[in-house]
PDB file of N, CA, C, O and CB in Angstrom:
ATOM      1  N   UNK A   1      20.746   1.437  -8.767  1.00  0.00           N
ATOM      2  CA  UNK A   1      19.885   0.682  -9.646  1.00  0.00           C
ATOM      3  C   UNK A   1      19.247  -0.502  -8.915  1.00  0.00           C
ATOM      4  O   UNK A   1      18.174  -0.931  -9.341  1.00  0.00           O
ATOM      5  CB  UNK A   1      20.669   0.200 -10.855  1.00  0.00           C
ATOM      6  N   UNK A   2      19.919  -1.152  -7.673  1.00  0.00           N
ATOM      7  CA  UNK A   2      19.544  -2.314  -7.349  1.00  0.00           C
ATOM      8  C   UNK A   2      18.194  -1.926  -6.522  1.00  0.00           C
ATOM      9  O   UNK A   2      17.286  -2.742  -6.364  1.00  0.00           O
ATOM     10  CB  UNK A   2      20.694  -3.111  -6.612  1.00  0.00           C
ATOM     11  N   UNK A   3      18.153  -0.605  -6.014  1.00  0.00           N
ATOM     12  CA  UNK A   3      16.693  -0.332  -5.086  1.00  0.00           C
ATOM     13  C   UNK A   3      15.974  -0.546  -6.158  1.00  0.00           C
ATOM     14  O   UNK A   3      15.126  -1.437  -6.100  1.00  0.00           O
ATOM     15  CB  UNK A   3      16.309   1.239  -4.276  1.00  0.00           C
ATOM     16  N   UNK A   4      16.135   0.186  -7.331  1.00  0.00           N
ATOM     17  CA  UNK A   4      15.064   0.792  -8.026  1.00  0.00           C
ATOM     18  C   UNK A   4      14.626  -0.704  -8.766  1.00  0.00           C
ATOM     19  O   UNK A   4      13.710  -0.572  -9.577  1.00  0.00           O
ATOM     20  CB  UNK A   4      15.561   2.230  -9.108  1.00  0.00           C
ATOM     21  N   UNK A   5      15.078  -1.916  -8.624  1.00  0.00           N
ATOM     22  CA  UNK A   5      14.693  -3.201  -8.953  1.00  0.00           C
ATOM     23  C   UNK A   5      14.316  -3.870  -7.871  1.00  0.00           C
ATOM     24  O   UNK A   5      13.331  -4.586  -8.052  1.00  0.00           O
ATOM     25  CB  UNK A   5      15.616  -3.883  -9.592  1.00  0.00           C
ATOM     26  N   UNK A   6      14.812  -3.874  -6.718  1.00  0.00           N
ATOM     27  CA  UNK A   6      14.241  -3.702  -5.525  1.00  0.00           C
ATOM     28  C   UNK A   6      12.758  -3.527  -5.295  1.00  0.00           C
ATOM     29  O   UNK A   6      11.873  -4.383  -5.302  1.00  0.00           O
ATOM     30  CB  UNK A   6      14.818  -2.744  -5.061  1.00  0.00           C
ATOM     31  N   UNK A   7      12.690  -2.317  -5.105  1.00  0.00           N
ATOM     32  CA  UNK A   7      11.363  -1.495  -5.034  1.00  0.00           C
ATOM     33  C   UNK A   7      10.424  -1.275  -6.093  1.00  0.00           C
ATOM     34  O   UNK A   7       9.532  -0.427  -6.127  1.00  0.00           O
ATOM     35  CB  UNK A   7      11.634  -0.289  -4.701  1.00  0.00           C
ATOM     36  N   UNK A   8      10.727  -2.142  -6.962  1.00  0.00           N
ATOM     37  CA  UNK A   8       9.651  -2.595  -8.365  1.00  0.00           C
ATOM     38  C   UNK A   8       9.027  -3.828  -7.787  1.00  0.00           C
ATOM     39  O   UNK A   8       7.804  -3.904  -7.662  1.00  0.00           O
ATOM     40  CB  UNK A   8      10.539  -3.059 -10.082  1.00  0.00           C
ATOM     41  N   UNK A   9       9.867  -4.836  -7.415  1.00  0.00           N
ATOM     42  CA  UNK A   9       9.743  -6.448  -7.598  1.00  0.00           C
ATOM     43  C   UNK A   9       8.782  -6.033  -6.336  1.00  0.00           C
ATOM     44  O   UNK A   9       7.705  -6.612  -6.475  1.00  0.00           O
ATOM     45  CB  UNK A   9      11.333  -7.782  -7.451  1.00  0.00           C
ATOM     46  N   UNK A  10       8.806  -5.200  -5.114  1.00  0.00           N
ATOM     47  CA  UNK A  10       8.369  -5.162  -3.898  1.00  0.00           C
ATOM     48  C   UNK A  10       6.841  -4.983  -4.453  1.00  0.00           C
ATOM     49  O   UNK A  10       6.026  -5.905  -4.458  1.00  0.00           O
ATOM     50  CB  UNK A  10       9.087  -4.014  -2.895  1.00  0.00           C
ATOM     51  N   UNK A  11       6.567  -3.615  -4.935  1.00  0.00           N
ATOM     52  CA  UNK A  11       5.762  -3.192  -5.200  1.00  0.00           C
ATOM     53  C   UNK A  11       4.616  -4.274  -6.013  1.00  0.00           C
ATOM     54  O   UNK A  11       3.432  -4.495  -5.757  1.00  0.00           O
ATOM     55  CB  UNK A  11       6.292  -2.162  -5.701  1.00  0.00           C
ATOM     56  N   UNK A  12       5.342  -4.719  -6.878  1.00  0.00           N
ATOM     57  CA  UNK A  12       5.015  -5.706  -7.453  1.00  0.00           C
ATOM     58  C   UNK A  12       4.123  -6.987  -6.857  1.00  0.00           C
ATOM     59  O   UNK A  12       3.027  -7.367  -7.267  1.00  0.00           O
ATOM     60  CB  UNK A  12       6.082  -5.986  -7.834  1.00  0.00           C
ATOM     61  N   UNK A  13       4.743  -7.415  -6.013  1.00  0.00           N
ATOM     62  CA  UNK A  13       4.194  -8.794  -5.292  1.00  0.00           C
ATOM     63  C   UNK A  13       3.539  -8.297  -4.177  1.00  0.00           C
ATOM     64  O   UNK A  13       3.041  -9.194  -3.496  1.00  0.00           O
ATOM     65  CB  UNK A  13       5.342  -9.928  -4.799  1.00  0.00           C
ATOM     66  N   UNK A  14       3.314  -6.812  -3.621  1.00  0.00           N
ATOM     67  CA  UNK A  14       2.255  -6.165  -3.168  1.00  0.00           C
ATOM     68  C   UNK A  14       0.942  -6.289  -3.683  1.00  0.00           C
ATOM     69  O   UNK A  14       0.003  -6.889  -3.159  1.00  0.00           O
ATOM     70  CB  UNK A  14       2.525  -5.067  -3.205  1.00  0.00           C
ATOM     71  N   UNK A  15       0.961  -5.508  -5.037  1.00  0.00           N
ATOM     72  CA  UNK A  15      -0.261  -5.167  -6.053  1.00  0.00           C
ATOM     73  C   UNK A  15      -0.946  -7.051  -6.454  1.00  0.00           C
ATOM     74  O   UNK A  15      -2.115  -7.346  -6.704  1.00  0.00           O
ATOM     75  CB  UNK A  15       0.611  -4.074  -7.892  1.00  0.00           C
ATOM     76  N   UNK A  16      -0.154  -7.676  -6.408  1.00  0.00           N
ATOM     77  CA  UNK A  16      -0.745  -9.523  -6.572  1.00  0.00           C
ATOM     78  C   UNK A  16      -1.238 -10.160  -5.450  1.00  0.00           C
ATOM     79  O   UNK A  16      -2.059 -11.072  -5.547  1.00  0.00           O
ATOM     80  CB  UNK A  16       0.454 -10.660  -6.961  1.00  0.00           C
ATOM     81  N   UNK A  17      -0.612  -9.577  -3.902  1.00  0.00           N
ATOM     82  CA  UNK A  17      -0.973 -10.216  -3.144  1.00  0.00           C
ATOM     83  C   UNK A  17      -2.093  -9.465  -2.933  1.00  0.00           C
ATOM     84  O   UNK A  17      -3.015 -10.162  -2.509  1.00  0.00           O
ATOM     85  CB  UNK A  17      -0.161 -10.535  -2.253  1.00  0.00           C
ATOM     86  N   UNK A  18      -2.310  -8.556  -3.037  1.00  0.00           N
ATOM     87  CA  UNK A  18      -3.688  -7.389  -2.521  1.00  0.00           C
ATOM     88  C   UNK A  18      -4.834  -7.720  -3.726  1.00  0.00           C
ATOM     89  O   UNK A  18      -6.008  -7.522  -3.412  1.00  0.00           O
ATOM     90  CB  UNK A  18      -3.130  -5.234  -2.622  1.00  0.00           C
ATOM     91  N   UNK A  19      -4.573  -8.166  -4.956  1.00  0.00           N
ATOM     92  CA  UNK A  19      -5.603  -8.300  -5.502  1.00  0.00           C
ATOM     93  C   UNK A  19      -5.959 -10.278  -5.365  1.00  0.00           C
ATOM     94  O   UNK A  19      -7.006 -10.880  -5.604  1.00  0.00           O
ATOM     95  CB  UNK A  19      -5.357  -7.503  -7.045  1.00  0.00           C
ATOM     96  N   UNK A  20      -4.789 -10.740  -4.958  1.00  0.00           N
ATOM     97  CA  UNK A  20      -5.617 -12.423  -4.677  1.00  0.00           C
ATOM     98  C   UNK A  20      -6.061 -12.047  -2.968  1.00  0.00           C
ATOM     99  O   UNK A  20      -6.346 -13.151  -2.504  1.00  0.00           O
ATOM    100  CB  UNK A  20      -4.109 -14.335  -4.825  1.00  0.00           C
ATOM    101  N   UNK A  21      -6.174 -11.389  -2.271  1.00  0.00           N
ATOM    102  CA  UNK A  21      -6.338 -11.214  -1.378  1.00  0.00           C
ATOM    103  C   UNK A  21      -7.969  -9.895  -1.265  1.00  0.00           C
ATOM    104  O   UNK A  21      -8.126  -9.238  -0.236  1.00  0.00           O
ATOM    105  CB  UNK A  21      -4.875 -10.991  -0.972  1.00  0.00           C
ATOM    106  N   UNK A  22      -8.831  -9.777  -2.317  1.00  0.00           N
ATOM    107  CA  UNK A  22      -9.763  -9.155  -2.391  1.00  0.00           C
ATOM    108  C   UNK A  22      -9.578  -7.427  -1.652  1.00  0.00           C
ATOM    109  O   UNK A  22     -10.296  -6.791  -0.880  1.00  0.00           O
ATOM    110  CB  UNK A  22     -10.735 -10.129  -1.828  1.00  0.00           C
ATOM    111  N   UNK A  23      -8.418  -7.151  -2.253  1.00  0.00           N
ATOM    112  CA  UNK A  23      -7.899  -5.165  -1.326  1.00  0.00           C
ATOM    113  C   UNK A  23      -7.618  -4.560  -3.038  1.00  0.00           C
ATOM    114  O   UNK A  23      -6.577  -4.628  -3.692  1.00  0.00           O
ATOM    115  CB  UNK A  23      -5.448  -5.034   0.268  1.00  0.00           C
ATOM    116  N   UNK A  24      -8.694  -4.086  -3.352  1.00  0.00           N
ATOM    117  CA  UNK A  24      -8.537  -3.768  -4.782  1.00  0.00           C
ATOM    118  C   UNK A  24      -7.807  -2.098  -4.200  1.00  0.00           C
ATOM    119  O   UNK A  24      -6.795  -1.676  -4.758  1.00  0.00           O
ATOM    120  CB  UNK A  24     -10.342  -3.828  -5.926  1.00  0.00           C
ATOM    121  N   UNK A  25      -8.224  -1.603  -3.489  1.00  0.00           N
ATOM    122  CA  UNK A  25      -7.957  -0.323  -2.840  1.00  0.00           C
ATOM    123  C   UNK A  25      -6.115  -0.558  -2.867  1.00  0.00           C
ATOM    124  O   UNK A  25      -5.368   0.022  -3.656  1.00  0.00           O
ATOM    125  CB  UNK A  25      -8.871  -0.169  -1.046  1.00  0.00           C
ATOM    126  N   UNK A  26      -5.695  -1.512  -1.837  1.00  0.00           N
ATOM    127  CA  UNK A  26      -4.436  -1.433  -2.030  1.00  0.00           C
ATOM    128  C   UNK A  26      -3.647  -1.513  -3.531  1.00  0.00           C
ATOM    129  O   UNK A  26      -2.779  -0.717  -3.887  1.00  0.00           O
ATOM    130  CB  UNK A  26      -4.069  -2.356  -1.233  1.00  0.00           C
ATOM    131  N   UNK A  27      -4.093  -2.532  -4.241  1.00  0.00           N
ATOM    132  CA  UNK A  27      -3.770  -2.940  -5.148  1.00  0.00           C
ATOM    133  C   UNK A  27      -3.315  -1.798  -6.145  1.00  0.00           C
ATOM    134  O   UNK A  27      -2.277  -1.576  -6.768  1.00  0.00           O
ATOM    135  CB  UNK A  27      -4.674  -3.737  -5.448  1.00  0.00           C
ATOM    136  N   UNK A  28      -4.788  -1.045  -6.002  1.00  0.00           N
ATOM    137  CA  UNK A  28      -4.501   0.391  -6.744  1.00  0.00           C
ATOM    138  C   UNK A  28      -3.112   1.427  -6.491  1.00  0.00           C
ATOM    139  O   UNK A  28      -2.224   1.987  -7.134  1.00  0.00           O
ATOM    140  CB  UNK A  28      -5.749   1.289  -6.313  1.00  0.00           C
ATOM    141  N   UNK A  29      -3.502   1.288  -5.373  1.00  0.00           N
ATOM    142  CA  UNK A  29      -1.940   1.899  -4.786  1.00  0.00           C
ATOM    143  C   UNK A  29      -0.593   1.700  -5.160  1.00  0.00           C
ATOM    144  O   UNK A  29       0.229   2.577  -5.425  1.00  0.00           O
ATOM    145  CB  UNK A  29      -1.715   1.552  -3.589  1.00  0.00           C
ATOM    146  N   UNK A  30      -0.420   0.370  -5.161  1.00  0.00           N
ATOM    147  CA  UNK A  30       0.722  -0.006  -5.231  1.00  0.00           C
ATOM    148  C   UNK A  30       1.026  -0.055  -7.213  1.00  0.00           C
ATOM    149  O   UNK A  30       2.146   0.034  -7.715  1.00  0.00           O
ATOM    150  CB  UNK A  30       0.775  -1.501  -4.234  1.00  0.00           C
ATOM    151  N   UNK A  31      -0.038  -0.184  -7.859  1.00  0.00           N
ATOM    152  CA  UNK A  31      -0.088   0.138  -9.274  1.00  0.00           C
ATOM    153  C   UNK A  31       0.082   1.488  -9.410  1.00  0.00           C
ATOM    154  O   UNK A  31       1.213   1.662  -9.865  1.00  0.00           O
ATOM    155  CB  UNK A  31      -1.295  -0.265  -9.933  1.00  0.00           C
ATOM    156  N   UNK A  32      -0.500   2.569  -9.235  1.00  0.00           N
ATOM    157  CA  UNK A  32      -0.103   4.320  -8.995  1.00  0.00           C
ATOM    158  C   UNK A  32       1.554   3.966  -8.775  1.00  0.00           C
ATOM    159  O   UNK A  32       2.265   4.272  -9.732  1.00  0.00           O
ATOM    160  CB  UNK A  32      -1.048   5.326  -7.204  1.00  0.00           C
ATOM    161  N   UNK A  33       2.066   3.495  -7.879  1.00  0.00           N
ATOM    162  CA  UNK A  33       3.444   3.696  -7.243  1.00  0.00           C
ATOM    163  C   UNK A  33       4.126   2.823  -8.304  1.00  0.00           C
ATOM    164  O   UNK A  33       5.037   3.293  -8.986  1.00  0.00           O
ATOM    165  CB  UNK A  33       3.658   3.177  -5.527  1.00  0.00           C
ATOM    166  N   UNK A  34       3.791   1.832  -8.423  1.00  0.00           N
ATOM    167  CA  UNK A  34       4.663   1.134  -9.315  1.00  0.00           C
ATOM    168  C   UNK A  34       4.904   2.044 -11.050  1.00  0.00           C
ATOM    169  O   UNK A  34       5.981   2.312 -11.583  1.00  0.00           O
ATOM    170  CB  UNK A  34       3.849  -0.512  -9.444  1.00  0.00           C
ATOM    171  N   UNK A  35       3.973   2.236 -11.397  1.00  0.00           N
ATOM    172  CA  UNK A  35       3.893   3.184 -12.515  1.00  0.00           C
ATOM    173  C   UNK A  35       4.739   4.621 -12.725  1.00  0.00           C
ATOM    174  O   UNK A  35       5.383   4.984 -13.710  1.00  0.00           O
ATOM    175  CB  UNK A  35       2.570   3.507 -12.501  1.00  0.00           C
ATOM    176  N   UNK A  36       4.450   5.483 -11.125  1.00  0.00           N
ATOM    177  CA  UNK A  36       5.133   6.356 -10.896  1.00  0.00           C
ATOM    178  C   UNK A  36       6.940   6.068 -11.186  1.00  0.00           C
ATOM    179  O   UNK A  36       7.700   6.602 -11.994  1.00  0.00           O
ATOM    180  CB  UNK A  36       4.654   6.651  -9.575  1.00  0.00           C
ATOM    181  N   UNK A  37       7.147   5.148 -10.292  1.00  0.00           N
ATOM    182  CA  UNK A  37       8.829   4.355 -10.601  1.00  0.00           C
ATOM    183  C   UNK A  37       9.566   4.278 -11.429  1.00  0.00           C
ATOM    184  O   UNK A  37      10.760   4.538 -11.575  1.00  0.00           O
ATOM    185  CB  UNK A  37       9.017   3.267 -10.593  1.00  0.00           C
ATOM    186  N   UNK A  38       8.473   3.733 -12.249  1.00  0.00           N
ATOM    187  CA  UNK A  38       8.992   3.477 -13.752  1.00  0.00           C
ATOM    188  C   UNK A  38       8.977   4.791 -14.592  1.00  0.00           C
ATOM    189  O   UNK A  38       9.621   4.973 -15.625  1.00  0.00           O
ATOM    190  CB  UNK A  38       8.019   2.353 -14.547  1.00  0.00           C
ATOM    191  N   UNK A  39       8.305   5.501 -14.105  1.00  0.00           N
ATOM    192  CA  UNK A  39       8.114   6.606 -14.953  1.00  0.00           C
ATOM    193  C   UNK A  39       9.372   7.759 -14.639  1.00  0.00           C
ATOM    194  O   UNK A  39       9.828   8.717 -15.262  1.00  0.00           O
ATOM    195  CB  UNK A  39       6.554   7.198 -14.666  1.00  0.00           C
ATOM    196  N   UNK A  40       9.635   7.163 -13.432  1.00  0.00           N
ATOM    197  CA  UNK A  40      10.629   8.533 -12.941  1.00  0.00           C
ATOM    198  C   UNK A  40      11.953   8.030 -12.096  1.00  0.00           C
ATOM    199  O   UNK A  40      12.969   8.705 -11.930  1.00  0.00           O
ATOM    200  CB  UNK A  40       9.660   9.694 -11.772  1.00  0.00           C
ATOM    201  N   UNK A  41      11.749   6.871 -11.662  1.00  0.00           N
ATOM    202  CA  UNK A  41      13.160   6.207 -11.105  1.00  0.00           C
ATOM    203  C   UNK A  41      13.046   6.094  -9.605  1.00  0.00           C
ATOM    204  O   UNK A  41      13.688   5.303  -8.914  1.00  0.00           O
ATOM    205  CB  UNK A  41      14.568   7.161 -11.462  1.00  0.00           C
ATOM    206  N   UNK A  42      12.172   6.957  -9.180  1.00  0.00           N
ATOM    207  CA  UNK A  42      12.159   6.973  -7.697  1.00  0.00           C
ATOM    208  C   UNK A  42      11.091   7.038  -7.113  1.00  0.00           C
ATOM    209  O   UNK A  42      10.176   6.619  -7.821  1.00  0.00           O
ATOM    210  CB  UNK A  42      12.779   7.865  -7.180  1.00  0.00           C
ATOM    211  N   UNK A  43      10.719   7.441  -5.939  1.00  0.00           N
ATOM    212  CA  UNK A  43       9.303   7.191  -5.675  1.00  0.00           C
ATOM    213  C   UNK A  43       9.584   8.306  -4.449  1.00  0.00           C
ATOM    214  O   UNK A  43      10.581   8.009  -3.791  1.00  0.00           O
ATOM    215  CB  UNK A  43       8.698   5.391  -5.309  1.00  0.00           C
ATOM    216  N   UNK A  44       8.849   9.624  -3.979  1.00  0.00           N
ATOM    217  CA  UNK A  44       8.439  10.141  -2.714  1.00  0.00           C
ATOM    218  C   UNK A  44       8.722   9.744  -1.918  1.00  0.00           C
ATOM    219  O   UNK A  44       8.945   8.539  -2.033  1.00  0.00           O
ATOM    220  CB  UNK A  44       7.522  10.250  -2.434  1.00  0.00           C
ATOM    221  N   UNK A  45       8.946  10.343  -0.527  1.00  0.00           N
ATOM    222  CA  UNK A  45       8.979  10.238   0.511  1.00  0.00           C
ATOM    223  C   UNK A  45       7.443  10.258   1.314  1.00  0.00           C
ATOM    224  O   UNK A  45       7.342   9.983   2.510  1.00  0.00           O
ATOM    225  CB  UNK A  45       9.890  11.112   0.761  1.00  0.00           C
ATOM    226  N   UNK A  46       6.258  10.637   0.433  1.00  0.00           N
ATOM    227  CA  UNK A  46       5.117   9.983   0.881  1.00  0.00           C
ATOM    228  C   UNK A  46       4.437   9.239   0.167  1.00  0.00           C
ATOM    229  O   UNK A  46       3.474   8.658   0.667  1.00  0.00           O
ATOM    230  CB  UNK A  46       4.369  10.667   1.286  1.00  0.00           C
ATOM    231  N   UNK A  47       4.800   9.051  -1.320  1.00  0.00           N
ATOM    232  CA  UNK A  47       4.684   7.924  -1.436  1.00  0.00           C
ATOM    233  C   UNK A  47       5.011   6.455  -1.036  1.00  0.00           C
ATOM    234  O   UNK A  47       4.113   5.614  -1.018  1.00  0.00           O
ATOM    235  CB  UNK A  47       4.803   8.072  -2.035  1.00  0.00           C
ATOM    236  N   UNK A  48       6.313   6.142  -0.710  1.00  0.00           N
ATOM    237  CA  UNK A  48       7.012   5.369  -0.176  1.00  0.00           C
ATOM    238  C   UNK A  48       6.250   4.807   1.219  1.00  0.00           C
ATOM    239  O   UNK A  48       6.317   3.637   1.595  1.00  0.00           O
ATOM    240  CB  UNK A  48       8.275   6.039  -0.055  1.00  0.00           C
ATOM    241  N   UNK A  49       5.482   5.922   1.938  1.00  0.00           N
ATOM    242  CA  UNK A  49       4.619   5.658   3.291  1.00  0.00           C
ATOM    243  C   UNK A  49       3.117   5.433   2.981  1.00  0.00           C
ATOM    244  O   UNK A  49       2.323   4.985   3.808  1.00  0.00           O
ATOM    245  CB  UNK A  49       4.716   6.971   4.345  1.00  0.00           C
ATOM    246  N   UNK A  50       2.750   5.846   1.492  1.00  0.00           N
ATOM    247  CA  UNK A  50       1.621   5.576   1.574  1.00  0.00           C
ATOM    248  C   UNK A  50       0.844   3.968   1.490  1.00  0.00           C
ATOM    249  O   UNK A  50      -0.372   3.954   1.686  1.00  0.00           O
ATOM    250  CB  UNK A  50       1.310   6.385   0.729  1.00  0.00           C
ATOM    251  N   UNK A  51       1.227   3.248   1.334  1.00  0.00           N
ATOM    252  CA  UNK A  51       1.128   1.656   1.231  1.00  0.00           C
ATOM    253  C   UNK A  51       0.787   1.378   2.372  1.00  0.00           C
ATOM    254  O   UNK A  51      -0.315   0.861   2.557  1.00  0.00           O
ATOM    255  CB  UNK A  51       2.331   0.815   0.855  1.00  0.00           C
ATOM    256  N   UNK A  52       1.554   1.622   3.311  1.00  0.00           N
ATOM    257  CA  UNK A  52       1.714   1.449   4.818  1.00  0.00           C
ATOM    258  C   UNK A  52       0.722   2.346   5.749  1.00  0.00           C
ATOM    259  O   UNK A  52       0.442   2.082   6.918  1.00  0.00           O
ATOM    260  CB  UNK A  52       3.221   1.824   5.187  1.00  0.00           C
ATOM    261  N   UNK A  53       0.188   3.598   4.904  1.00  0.00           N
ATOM    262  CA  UNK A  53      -0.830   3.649   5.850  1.00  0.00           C
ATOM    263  C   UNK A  53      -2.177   3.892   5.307  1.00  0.00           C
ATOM    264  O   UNK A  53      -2.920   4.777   5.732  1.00  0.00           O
ATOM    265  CB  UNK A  53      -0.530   4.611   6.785  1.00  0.00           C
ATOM    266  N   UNK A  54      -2.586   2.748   3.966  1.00  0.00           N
ATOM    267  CA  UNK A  54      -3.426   2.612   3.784  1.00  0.00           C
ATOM    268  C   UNK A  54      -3.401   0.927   4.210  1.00  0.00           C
ATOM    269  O   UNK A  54      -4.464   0.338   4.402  1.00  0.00           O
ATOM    270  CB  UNK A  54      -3.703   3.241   2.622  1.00  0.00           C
ATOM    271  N   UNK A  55      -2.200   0.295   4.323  1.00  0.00           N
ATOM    272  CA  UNK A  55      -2.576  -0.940   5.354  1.00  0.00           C
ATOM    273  C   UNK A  55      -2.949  -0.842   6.550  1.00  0.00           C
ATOM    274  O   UNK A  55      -3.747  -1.693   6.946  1.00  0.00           O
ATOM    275  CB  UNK A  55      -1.667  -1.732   5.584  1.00  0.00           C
ATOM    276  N   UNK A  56      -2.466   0.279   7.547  1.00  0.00           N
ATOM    277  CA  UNK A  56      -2.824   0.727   8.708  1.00  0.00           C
ATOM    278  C   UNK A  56      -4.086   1.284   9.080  1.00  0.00           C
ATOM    279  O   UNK A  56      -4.582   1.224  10.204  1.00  0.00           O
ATOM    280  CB  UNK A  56      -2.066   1.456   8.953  1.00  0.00           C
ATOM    281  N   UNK A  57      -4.757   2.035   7.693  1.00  0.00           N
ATOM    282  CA  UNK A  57      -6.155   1.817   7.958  1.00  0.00           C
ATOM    283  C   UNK A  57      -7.124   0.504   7.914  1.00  0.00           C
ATOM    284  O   UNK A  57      -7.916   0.090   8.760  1.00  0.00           O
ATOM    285  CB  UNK A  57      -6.634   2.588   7.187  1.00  0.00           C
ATOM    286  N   UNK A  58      -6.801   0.029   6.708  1.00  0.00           N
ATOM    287  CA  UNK A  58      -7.460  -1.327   6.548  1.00  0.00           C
ATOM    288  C   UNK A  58      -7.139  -2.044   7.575  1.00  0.00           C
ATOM    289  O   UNK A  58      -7.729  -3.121   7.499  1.00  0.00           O
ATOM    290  CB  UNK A  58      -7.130  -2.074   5.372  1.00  0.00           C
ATOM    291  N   UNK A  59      -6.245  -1.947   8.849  1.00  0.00           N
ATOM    292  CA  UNK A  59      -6.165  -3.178   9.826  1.00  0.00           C
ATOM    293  C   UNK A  59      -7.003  -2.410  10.808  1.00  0.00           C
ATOM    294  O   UNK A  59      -7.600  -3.096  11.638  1.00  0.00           O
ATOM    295  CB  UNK A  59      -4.524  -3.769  10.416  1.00  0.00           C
ATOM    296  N   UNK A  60      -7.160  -1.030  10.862  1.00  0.00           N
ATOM    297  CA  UNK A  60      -8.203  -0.458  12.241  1.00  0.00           C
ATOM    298  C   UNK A  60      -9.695  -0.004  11.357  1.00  0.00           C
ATOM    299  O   UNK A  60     -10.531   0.806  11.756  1.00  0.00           O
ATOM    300  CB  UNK A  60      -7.330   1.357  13.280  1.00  0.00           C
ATOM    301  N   UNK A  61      -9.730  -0.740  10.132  1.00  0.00           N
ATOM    302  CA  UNK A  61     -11.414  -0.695  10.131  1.00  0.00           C
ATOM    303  C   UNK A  61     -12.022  -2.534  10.334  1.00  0.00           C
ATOM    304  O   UNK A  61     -13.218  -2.824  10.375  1.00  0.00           O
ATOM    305  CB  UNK A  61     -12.045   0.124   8.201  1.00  0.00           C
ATOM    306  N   UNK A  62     -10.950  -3.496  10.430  1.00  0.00           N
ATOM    307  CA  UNK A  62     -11.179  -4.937  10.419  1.00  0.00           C
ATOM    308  C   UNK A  62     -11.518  -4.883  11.953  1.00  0.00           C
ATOM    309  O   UNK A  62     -11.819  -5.913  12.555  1.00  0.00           O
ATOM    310  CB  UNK A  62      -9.838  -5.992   9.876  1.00  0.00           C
TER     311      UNK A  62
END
């Protein structure tokens, strides 16, 4: 239980920092994932990576 509060609160202060930070793209993401969570308890094994490499694009198109 403690990931799955964990990996809410994470997700969470992702989707706030990406939208005070003008990354509506991420933001979206991490709302899809956060939603997914709640909906089901857990999250993919590509979901879990996808955050990370839609930051990894956004740092090689800057």
């Amino acid at each position: 239980m403690d990931d799955f509060l964990q990996t809410g609160e994470l997700l969470s202060q992702i989707q706030a920092a990406a939208l005070k930070s003008g990354l509506p793209g991420i933001a979206a993401e991490a709302t899809q994932q956060l939603d997914y969570l709640y909906q089901t308890g857990r999250l993919t094994a590509h979901q879990a990576t996808g955050l990370l490499r839609a930051t990894r694009e956004l740092g090689a198109d800057l």
